[in-house]
Residue frames as qw, qx, qy, qz and C-alpha x, y, z in Angstrom:
[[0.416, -0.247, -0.049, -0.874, 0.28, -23.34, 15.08],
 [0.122, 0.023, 0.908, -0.401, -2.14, -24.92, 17.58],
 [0.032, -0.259, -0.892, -0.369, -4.57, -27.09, 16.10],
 [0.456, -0.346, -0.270, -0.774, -8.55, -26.63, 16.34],
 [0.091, -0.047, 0.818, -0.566, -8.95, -29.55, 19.16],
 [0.518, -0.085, -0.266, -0.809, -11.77, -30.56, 17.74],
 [0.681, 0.030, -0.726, -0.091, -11.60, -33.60, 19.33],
 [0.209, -0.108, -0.708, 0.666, -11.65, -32.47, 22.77],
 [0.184, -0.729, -0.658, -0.039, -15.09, -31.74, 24.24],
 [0.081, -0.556, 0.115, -0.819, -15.87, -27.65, 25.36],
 [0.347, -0.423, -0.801, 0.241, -16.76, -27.78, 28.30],
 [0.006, 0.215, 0.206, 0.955, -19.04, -24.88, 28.13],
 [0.245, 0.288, 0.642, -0.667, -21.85, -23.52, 30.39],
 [0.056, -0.391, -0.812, -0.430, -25.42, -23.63, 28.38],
 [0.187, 0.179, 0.212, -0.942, -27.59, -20.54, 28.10],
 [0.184, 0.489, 0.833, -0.179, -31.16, -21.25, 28.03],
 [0.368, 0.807, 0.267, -0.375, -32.17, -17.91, 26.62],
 [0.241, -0.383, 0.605, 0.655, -29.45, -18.16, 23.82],
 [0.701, 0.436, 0.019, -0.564, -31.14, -17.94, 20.16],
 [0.734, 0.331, -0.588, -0.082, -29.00, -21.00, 18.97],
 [0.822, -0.569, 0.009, 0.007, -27.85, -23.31, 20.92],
 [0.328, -0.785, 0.467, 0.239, -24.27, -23.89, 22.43],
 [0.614, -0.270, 0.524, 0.526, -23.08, -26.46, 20.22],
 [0.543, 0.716, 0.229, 0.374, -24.30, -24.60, 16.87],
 [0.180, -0.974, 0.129, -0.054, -22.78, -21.80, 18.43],
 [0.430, -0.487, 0.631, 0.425, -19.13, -23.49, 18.92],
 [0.710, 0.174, 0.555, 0.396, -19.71, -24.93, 15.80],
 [0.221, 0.920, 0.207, 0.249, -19.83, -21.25, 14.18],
 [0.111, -0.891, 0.418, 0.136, -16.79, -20.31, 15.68],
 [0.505, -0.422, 0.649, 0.382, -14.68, -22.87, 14.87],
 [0.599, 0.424, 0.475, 0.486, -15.69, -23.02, 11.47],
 [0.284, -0.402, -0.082, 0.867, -15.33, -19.39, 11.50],
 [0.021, 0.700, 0.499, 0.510, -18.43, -17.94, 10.04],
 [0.240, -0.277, -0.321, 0.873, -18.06, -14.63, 11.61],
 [0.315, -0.101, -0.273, -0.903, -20.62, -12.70, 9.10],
 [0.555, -0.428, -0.675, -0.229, -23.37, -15.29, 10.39],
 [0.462, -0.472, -0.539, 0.522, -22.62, -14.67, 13.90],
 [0.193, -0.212, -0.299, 0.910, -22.46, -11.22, 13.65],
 [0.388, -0.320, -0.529, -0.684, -25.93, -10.95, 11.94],
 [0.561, -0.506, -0.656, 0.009, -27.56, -13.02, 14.62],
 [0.341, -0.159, -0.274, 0.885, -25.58, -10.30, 17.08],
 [0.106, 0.205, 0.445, 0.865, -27.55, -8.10, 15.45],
 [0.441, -0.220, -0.676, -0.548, -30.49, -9.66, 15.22],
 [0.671, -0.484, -0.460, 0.322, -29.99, -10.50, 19.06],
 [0.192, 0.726, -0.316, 0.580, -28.67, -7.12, 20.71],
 [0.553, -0.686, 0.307, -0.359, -29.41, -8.43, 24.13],
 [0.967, -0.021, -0.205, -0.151, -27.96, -11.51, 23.59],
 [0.278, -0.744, 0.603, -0.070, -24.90, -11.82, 25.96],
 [0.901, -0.070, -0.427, 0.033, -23.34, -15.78, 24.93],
 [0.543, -0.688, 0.472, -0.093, -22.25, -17.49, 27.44],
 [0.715, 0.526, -0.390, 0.243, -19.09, -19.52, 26.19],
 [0.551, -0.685, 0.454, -0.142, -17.64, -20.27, 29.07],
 [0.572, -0.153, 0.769, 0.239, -14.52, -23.34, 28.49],
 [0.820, 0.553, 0.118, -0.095, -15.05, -23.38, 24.83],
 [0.543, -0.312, 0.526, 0.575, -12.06, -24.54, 23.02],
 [0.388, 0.880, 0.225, -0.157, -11.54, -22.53, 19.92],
 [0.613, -0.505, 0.395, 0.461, -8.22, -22.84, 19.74],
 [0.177, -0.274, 0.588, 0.740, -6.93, -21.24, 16.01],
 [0.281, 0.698, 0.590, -0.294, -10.29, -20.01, 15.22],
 [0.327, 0.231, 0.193, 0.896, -10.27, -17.55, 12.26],
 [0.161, -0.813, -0.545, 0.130, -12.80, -15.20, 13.92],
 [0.383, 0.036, 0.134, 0.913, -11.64, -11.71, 12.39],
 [0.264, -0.251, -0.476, -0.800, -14.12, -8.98, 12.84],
 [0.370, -0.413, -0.807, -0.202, -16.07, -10.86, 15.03],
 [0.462, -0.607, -0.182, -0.620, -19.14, -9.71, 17.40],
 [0.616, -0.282, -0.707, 0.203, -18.44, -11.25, 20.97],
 [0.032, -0.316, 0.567, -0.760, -18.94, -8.21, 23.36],
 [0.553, -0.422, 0.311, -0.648, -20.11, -8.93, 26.56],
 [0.838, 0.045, -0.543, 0.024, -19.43, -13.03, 25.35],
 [0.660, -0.582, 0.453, -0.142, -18.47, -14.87, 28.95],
 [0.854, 0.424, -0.276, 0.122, -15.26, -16.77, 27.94],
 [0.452, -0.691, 0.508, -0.245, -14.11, -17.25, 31.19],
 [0.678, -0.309, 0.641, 0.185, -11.55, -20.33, 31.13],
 [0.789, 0.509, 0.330, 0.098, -11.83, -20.73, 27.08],
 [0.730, -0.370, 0.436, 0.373, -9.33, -21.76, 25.31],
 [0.542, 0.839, 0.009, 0.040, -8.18, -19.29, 21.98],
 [0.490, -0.490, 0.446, 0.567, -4.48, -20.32, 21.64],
 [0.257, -0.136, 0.594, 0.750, -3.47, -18.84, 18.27],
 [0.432, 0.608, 0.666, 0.019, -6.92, -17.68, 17.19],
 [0.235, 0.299, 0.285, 0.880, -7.00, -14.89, 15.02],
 [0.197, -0.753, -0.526, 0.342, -9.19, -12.01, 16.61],
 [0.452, -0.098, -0.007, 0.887, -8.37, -9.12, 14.91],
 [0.322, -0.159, -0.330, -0.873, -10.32, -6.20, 14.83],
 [0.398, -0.480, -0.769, 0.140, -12.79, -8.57, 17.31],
 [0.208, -0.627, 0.106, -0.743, -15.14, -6.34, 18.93],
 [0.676, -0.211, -0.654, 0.267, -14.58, -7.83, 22.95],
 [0.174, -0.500, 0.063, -0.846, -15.91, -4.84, 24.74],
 [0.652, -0.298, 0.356, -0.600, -17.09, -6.03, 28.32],
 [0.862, 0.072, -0.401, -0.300, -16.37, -9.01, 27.36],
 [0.740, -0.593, 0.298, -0.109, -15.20, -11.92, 30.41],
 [0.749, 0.373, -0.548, 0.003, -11.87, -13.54, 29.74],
 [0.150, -0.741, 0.567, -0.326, -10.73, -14.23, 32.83],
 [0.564, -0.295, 0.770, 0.048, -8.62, -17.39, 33.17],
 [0.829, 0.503, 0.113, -0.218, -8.61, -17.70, 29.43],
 [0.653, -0.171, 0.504, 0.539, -5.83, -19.27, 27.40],
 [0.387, 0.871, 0.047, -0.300, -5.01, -16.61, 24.93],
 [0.368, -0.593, 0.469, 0.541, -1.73, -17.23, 24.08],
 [0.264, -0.139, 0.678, 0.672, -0.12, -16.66, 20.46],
 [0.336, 0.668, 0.659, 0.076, -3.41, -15.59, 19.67],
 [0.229, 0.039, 0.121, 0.965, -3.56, -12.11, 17.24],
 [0.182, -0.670, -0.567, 0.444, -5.49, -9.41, 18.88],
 [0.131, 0.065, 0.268, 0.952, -4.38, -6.17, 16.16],
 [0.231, -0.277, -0.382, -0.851, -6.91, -3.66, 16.47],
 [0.439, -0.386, -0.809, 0.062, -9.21, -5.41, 18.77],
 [0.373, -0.635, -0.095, -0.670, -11.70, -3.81, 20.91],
 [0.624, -0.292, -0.640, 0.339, -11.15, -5.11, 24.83],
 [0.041, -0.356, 0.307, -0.882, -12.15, -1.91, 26.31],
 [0.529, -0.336, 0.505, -0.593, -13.33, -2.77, 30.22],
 [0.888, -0.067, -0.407, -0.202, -13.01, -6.56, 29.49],
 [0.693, -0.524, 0.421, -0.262, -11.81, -8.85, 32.09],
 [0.710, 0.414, -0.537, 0.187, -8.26, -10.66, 31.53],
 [0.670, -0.507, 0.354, -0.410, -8.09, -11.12, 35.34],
 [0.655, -0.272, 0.701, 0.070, -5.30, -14.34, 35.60],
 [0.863, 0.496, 0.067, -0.077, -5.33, -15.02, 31.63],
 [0.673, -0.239, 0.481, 0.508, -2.39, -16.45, 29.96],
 [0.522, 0.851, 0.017, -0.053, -1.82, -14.02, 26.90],
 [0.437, -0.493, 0.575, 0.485, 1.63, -15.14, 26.39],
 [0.193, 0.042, 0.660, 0.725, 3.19, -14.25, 22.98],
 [0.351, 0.730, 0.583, -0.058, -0.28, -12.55, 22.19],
 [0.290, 0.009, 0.279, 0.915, -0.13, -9.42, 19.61],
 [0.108, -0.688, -0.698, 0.166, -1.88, -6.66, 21.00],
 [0.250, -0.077, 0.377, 0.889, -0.74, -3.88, 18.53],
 [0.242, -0.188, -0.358, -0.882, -3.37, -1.16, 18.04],
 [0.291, -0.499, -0.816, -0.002, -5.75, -2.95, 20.63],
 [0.266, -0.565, -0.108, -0.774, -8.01, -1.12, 22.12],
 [0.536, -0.142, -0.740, 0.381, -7.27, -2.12, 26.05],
 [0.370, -0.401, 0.274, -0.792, -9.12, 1.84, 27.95],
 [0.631, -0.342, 0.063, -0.693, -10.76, 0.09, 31.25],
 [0.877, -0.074, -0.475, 0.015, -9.55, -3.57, 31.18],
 [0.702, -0.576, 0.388, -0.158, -8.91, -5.44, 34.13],
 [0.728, 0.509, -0.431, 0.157, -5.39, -6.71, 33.35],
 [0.082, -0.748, 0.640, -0.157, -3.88, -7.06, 36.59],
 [0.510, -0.396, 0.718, -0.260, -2.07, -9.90, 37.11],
 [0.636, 0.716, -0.083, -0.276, -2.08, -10.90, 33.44],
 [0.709, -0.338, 0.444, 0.432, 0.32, -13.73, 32.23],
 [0.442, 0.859, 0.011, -0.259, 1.94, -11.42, 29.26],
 [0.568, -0.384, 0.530, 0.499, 5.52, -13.05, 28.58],
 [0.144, -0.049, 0.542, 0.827, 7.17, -11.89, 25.38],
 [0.290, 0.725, 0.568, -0.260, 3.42, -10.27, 24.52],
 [0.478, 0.029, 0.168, 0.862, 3.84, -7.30, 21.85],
 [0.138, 0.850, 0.448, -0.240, 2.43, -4.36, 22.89],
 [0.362, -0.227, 0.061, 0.902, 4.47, -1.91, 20.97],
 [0.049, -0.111, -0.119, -0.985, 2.98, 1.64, 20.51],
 [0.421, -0.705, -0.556, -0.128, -0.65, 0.22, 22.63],
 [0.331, -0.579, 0.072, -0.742, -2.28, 2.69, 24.78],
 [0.743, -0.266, -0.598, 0.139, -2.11, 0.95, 27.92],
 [0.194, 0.232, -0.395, 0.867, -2.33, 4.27, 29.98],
 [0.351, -0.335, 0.354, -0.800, -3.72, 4.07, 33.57],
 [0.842, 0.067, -0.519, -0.133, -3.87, 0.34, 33.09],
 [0.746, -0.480, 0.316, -0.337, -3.94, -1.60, 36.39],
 [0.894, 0.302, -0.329, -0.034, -0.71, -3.78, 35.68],
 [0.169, -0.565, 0.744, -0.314, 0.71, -5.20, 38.72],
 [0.554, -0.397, 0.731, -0.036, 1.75, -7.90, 39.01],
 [0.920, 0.321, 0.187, -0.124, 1.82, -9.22, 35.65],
 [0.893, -0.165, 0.347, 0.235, 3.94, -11.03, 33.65],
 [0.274, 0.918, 0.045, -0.282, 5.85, -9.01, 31.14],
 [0.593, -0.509, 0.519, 0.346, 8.95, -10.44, 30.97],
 [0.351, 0.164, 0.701, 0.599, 10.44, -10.06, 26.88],
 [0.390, 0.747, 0.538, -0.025, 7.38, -8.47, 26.26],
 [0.349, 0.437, 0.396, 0.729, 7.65, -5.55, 23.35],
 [0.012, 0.908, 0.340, -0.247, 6.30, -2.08, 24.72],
 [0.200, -0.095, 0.163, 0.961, 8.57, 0.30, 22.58],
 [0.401, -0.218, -0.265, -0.849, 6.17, 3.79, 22.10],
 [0.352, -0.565, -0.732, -0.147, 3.97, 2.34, 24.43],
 [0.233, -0.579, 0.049, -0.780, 1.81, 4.60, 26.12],
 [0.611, -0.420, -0.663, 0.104, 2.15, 3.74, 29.98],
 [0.187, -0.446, 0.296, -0.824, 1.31, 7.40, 31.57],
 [0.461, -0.193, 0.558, -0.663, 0.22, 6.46, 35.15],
 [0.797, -0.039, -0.454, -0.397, -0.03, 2.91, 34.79],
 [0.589, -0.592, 0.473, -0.281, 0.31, 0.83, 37.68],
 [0.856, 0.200, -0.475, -0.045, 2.97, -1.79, 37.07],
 [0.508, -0.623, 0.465, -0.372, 3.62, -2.67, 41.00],
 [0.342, -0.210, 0.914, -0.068, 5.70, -5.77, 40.95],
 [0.854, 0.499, -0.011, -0.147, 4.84, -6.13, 37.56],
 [0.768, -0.086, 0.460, 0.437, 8.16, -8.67, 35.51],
 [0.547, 0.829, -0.041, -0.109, 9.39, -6.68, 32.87],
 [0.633, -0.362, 0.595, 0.338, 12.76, -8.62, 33.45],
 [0.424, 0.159, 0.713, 0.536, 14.02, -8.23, 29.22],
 [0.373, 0.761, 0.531, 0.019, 11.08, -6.53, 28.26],
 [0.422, 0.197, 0.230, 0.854, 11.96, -3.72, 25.40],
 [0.034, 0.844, 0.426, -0.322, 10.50, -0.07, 26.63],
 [0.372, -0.134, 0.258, 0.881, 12.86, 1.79, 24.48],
 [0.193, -0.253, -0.329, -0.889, 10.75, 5.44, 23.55],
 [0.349, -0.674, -0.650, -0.034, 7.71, 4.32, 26.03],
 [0.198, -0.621, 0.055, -0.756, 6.03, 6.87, 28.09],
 [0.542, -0.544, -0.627, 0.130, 5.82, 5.93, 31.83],
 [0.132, 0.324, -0.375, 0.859, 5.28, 9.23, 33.36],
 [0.525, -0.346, 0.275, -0.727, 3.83, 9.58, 36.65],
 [0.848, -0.227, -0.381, -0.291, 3.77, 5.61, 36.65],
 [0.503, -0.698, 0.402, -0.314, 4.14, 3.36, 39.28],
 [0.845, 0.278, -0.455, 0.043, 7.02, 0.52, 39.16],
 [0.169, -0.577, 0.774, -0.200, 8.14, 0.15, 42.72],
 [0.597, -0.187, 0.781, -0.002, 9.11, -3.55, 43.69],
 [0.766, 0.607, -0.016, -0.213, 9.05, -3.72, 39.53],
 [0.719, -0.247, 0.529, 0.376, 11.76, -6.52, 38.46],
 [0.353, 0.897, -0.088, -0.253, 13.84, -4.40, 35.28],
 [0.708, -0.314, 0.498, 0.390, 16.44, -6.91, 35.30],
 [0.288, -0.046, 0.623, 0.726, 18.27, -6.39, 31.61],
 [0.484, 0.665, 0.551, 0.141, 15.23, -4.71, 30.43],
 [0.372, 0.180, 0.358, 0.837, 15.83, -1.66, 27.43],
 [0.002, 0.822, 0.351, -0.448, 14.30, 2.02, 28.83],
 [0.498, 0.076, 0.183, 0.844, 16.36, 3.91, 25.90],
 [0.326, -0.391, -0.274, -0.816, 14.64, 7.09, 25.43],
 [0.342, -0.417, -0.842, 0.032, 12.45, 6.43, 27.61],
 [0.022, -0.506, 0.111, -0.855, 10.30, 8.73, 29.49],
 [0.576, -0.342, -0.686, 0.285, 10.17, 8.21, 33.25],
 [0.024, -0.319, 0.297, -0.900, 9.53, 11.84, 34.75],
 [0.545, -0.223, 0.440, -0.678, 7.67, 11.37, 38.21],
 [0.846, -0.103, -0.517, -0.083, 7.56, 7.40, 37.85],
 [0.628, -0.564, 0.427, -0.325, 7.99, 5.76, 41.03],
 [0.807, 0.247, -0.536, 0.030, 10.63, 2.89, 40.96],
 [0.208, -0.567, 0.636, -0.480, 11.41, 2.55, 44.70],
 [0.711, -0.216, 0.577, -0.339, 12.39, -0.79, 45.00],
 [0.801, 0.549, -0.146, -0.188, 12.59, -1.61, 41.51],
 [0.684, -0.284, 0.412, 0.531, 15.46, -4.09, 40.54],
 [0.341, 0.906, 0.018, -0.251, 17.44, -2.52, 37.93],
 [0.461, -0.470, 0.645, 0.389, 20.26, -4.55, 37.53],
 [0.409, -0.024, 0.719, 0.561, 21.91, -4.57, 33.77],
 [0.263, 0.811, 0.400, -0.335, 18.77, -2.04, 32.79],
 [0.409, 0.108, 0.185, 0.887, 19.94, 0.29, 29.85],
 [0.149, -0.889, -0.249, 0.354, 18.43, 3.78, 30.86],
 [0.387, -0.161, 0.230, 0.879, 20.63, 5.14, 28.29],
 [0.028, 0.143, 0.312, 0.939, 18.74, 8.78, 26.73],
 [0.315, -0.391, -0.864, -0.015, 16.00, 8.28, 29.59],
 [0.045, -0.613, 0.070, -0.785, 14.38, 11.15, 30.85],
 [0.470, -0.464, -0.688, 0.300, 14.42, 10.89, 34.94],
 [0.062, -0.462, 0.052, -0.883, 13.28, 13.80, 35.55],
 [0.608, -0.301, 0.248, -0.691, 11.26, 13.99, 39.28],
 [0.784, 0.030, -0.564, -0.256, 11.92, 10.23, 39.12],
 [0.723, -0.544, 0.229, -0.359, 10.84, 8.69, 43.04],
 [0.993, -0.118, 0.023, 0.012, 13.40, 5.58, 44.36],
 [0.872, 0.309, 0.106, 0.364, 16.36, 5.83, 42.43],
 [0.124, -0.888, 0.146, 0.417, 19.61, 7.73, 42.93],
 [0.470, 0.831, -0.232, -0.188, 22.31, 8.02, 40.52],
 [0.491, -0.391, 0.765, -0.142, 24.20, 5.04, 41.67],
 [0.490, 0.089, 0.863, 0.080, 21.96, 2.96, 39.70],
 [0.400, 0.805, -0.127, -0.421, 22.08, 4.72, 36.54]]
């Protein structure tokens, strides 16, 4: 697990109308008082923090209050976040990896270039985020809603989506090179110039996906429904 890094400096923007300041404010997440913070939330509804570069790295911060929080570049390898309510909230160019996300709220936040490798993002709540281009390697999304989800070009590669819901999601020259869809729903999505090298579609449902262009070498597409499925002929079954 990756330490707290307390020794490295945040390098965090300073909000002038904040009711605490920025370092009591890192110093409440990393010690993970999450019932204090979310009082003051409270107590503050307008209060948007700004948390830009904070290092937080293996934070326990379960539960916690941070929508709308700007946490653009800030660093939460391995924090715990579950159940976090991160509604509107900026992450873009954050280090997320190996952090656990179960349950989490991230509806219409902004993961725009984050690194959520190895993140676990089971049962998140993801309606509206801005995910494209999203570094997700071996990520586990298995049985997440993650329909009509702008995901091209991210990283996917290993990642976990069995039972994921990915009706009309856009994964244009998205990696899913490995990645396990076995039982997922992509109907009506879009996966041309999508790289399927060895990834696992068993079951799968793919009626009216678009994969023109897709690589498909060593795919297993065994008990896949292609029904109305754009790109692909029976060659590369």
């Amino acid at each position: 697990m990756t330490g707290m890094h307390d020794d490295v400096p945040s390098r965090a923007v300073s909000d002038s109308a904040a009711p605490i300041s920025l370092d009591e404010a890192i110093r409440m997440l990393r010690s993970g008082f999450v019932q204090a913070w979310n009082e003051l939330r409270r107590a503050e509804p307008d209060w948007k923090p700004v948390l830009e570069g904070v290092r937080i790295g293996g934070a326990q911060l379960g539960g916690i209050d941070l929508r709308g929080a700007l946490l653009v570049r800030a660093y939460l390898v391995d924090a715990v976040l579950e159940g976090a309510d991160l509604r509107h909230a900026d992450l873009k160019h954050a280090t997320l990896a190996a952090a656990d996300l179960r349950r989490a709220h991230l509806e219409s936040a902004q993961l725009f270039h984050a690194n959520a490798e190895g993140v676990d993002f089971r049962g998140a709540h993801l309606a509206g985020a801005a995910m494209r281009d999203v570094y997700l390697r071996g990520a586990i999304l298995s049985a997440t809603d993650l329909s009509g989800l702008n995901l091209s070009w991210t990283q996917l590669g290993g990642a976990r989506l069995d039972r994921a819901n990915l009706c009309a999601a856009n994964l244009e020259e998205a990696d899913l090179s490995e990645a396990v869809l076995d039982g997922a729903d992509l109907t009506n999505a879009i996966l041309r110039g999508a790289d399927l090298t060895g990834a696992s579609l068993r079951g799968a449902k793919l009626e009216g996906a678009d994969l023109t262009g897709a690589l498909l070498d060593d795919a297993d597409l065994s008990g896949a429904d292609l029904t109305l499925v754009i790109g692909i002929g029976s060659t590369q079954v």
